[in-house]
TORPA-4810 file (N, C-alpha, C, O; in nm, 3 decimals):
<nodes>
NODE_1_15.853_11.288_4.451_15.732_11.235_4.392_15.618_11.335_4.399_15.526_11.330_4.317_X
NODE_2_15.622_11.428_4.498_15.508_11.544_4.467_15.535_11.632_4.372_15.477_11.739_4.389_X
NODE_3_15.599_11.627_4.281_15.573_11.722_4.125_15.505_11.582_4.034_15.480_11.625_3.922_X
NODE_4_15.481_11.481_4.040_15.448_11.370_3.969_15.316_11.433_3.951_15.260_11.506_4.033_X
NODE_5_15.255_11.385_3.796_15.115_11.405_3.750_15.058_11.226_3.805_15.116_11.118_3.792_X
NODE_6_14.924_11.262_3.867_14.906_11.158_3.865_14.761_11.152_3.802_14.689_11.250_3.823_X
NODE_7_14.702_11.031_3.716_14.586_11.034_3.638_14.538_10.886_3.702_14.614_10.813_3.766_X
NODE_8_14.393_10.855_3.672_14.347_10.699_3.685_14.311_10.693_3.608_14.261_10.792_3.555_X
NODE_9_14.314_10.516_3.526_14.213_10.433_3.436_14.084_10.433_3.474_14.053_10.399_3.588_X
NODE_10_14.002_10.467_3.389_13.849_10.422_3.363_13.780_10.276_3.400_13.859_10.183_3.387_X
NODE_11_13.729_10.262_3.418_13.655_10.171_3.411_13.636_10.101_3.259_13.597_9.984_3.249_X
NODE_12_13.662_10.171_3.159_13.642_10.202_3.008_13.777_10.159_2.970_13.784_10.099_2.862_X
NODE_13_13.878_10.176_3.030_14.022_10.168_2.988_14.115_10.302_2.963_14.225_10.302_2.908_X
NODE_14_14.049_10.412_3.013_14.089_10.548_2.935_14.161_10.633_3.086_14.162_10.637_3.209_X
NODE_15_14.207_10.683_2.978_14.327_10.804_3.117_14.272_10.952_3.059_14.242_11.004_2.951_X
NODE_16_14.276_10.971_3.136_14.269_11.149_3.114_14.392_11.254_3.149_14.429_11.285_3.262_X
NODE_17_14.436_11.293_3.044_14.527_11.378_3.065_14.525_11.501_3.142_14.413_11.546_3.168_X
NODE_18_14.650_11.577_3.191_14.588_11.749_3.240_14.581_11.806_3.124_14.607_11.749_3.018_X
NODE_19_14.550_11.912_3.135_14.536_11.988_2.992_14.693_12.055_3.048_14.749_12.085_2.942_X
NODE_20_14.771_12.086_3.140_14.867_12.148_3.102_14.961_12.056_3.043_15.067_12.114_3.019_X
NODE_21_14.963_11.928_3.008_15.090_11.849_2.938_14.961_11.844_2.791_15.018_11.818_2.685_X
NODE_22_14.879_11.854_2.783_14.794_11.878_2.657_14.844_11.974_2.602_14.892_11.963_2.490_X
NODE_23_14.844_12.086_2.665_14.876_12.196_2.562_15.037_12.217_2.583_15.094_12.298_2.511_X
NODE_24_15.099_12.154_2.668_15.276_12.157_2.649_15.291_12.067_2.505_15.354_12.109_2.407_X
NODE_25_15.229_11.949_2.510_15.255_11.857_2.411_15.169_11.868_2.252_15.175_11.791_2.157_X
NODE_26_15.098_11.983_2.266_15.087_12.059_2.135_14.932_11.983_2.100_14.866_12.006_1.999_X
NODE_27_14.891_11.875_2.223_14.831_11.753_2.176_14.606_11.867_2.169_14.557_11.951_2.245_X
NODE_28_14.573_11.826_2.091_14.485_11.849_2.108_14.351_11.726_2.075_14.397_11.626_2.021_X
NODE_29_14.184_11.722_2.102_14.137_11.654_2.099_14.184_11.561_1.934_14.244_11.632_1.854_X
NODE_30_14.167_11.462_1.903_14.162_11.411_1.812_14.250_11.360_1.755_14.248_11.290_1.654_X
NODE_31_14.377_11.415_1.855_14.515_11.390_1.815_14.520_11.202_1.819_14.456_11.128_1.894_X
NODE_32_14.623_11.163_1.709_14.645_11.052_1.768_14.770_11.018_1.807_14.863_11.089_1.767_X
NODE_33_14.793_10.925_1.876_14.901_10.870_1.969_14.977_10.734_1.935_14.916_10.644_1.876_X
NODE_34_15.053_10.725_1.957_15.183_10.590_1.933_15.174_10.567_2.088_15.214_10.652_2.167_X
NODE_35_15.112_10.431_2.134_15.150_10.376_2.297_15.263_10.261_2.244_15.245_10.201_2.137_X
NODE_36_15.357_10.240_2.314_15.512_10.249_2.311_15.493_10.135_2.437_15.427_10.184_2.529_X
NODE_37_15.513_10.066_2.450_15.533_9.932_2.561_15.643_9.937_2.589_15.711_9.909_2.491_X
NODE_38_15.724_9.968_2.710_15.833_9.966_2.809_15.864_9.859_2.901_15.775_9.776_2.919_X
NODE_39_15.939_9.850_2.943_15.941_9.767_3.078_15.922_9.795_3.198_15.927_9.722_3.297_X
NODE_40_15.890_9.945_3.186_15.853_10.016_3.328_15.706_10.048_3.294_15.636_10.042_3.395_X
NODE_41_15.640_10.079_3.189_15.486_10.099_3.173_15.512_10.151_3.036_15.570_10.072_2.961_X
NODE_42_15.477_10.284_2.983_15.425_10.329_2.817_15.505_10.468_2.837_15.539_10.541_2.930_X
NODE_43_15.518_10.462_2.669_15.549_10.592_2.615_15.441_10.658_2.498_15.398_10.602_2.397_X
NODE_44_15.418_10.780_2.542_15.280_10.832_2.491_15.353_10.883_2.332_15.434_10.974_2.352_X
NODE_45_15.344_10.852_2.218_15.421_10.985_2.115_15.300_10.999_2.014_15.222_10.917_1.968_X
NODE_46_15.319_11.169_1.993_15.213_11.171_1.872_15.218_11.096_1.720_15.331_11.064_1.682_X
NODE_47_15.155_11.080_1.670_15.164_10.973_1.551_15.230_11.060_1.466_15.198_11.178_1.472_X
NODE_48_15.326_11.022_1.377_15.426_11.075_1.308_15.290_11.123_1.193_15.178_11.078_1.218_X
NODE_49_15.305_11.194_1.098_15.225_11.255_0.975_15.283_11.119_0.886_15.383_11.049_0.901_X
NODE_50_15.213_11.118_0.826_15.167_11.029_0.648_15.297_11.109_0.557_15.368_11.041_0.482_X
NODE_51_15.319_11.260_0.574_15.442_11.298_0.457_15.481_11.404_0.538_15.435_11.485_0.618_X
NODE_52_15.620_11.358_0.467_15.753_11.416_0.541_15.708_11.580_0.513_15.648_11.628_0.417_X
NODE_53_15.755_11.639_0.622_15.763_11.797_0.615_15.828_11.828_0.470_15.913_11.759_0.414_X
NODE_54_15.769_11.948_0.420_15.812_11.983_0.264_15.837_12.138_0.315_15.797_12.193_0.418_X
NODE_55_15.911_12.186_0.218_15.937_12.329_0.180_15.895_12.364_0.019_15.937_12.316_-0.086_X
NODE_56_15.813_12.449_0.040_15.744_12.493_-0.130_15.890_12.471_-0.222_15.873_12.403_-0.323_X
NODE_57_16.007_12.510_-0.203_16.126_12.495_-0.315_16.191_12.346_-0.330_16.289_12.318_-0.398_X
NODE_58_16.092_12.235_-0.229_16.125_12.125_-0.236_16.015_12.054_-0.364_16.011_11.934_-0.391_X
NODE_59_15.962_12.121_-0.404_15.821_12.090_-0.460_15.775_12.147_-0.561_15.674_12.116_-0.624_X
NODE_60_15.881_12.272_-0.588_15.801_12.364_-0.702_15.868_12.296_-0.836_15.973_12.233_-0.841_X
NODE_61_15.776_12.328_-0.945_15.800_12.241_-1.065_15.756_12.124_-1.089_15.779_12.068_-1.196_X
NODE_62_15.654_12.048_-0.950_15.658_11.939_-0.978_15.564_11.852_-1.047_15.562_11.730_-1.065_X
NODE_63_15.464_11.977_-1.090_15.370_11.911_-1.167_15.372_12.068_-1.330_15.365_12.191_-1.332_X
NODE_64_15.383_11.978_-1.414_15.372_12.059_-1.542_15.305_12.109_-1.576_15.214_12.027_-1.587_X
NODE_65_15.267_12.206_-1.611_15.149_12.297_-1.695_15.211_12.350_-1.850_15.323_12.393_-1.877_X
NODE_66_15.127_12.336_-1.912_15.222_12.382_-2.080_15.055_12.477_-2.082_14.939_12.456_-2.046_X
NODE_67_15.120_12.567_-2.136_15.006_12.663_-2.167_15.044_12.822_-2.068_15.126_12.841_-1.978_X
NODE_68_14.941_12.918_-2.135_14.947_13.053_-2.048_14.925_13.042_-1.897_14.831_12.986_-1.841_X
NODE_69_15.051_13.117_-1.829_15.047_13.116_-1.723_14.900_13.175_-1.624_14.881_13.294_-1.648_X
NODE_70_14.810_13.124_-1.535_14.705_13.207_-1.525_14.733_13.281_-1.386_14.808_13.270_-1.290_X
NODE_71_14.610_13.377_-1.440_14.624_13.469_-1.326_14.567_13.425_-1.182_14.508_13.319_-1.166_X
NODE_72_14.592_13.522_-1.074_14.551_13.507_-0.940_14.400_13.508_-0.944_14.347_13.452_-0.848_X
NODE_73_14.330_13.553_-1.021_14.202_13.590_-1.010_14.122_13.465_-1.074_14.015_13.425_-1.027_X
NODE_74_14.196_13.397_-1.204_14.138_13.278_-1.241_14.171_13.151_-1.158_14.112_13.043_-1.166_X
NODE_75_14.271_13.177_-1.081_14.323_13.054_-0.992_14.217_13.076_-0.868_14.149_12.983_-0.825_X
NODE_76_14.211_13.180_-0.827_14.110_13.195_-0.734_13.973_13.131_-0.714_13.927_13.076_-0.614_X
NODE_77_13.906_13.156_-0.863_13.803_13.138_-0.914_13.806_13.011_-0.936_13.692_12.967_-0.927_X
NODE_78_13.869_12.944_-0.956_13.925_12.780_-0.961_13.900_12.720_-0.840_13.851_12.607_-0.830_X
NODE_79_13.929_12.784_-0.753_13.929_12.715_-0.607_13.794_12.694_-0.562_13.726_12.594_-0.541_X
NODE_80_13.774_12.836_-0.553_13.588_12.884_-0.531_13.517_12.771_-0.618_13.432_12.702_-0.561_X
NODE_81_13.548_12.747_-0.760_13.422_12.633_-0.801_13.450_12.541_-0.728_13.371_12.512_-0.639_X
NODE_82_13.578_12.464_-0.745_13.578_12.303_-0.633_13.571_12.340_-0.528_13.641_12.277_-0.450_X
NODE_83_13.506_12.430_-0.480_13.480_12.475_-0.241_13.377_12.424_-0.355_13.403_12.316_-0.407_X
NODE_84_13.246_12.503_-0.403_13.090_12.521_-0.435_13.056_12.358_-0.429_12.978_12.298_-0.355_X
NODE_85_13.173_12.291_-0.573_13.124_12.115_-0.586_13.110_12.040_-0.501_13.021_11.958_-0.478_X
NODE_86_13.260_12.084_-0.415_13.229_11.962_-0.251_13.136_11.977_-0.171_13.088_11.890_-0.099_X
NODE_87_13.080_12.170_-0.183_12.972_12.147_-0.074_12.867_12.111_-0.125_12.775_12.087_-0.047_X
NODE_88_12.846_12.096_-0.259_12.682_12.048_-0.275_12.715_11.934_-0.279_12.606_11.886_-0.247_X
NODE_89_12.810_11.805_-0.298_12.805_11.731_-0.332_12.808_11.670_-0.144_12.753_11.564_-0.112_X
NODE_90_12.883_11.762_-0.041_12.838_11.705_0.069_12.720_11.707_0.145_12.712_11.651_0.254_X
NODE_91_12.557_11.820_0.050_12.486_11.836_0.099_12.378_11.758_0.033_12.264_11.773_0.078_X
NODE_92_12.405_11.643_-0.107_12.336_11.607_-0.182_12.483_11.495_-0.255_12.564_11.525_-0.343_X
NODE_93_12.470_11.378_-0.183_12.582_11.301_-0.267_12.521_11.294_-0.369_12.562_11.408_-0.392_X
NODE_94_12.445_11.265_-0.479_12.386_11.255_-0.599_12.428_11.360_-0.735_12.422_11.354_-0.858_X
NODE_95_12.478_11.468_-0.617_12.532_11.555_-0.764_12.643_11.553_-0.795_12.681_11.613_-0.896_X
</nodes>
């Protein structure tokens, strides 16, 4: 029992982790968690993602474009305007 981590509840309801099973468990602030009800106490698991792991060749083709293929420099430039829109539009919802 002396290699056991041991943590206490809050007053609040909250545990505090060590940071060395934090950063073993990849877990960082904000992460969220699956608590798992046992018959001996809980199982901590990180919350599965919203979509399944992809590989770009699982995915390519999957939306159509008909027309000239464009370049890196206009795709670029594509990106750069929608960064510019979201940030004014997060510094001024009105625009």
């Amino acid at each position: 029992m002396s290699d056991d981590i041991v943590t206490r509840v809050s007053d609040r309801g909250e545990i505090t982790l060590p940071e060395a099973v934090l950063e073993r468990q990849h877990w960082s602030p904000g992460t969220e968690l699956v608590v798992e009800e046992i018959p001996d106490g809980i199982v901590l698991q990180k919350k599965p993602s919203v979509f399944a792991p992809t590989k770009p060749e699982d995915v390519f083709g999957m939306l159509k474009y008909e027309g000239k293929p464009k370049t890196i420099e206009e795709m670029n430039e594509g990106i750069l305007e929608e960064a510019r829109r979201n940030f004014l539009r997060s510094v001024d919802p009105d625009t």
